[in-house]
C-alpha positions in Angstrom: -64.4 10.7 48.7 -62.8 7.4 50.6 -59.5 7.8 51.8 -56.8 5.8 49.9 -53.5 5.0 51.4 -50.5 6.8 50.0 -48.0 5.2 47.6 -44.4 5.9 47.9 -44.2 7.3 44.5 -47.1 9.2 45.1 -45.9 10.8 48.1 -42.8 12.1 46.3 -44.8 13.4 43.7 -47.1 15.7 46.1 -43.4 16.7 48.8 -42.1 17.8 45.3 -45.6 19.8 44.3 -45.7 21.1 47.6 -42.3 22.3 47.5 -42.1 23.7 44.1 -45.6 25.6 44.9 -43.5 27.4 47.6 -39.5 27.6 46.1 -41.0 27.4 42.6 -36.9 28.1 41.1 -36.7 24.2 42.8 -35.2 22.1 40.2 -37.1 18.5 41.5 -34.5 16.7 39.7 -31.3 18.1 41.4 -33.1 17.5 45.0 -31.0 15.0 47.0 -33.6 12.8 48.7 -31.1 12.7 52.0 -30.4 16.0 52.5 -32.5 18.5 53.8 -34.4 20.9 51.8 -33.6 24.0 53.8 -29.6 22.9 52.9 -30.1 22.3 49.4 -32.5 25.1 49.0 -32.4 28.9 49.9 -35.5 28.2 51.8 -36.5 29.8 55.5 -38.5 29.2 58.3 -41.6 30.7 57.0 -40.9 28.9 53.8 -40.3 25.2 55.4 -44.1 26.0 57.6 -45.6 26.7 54.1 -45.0 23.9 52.8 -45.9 21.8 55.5 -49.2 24.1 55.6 -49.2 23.4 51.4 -49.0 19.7 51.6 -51.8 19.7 54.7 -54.0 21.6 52.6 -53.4 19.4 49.3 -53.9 16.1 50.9 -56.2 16.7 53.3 -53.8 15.3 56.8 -52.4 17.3 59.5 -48.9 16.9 60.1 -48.8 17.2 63.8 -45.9 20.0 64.9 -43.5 17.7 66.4 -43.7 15.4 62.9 -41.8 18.7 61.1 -38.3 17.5 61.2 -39.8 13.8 59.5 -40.4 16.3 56.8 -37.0 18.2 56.6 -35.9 16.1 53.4 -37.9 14.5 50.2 -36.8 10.9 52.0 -38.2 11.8 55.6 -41.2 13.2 53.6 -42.1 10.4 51.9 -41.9 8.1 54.5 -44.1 9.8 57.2 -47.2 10.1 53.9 -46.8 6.8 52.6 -49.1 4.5 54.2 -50.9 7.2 55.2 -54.5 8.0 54.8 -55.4 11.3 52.7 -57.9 13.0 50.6 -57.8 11.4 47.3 
């Protein structure tokens, strides 16, 4: 399928999928956009590389290694997928 470019609303839909596929007690609605998940929720390590691994596998992109503290927080997220290509 072609690759779309990502809109901002759809990138916070799939960093909230992603997450709630991994914490899935995450309310989406209390997450503070600014604030980084592994403060806001009783997340690990192992949890934060699964859901980088989650949203790789989901939207088809690789979110090179040194790009993982773009995704601490729903914000930072957001703004490294949008404008992005990915699998539609």
């Amino acid at each position: 399928m072609a690759s779309d470019m990502m809109t901002q609303d759809q990138a916070r839909l799939e960093v909230l999928d992603s997450l709630k596929s991994v914490v899935p007690e995450a309310d989406a609605e209390s997450i503070d956009p600014n604030t980084p998940f592994r403060d806001q929720l009783d997340i690990d390590s192992v949890d934060y590389l699964n859901f980088i691994l989650t949203l790789e596998r989901r939207l088809g992109v690789r979110v090179p290694e040194e790009d993982y503290p773009q995704m601490a927080s729903l914000n930072g997220a957001m703004r490294w997928l949008a404008g992005r290509a990915y699998r539609a």
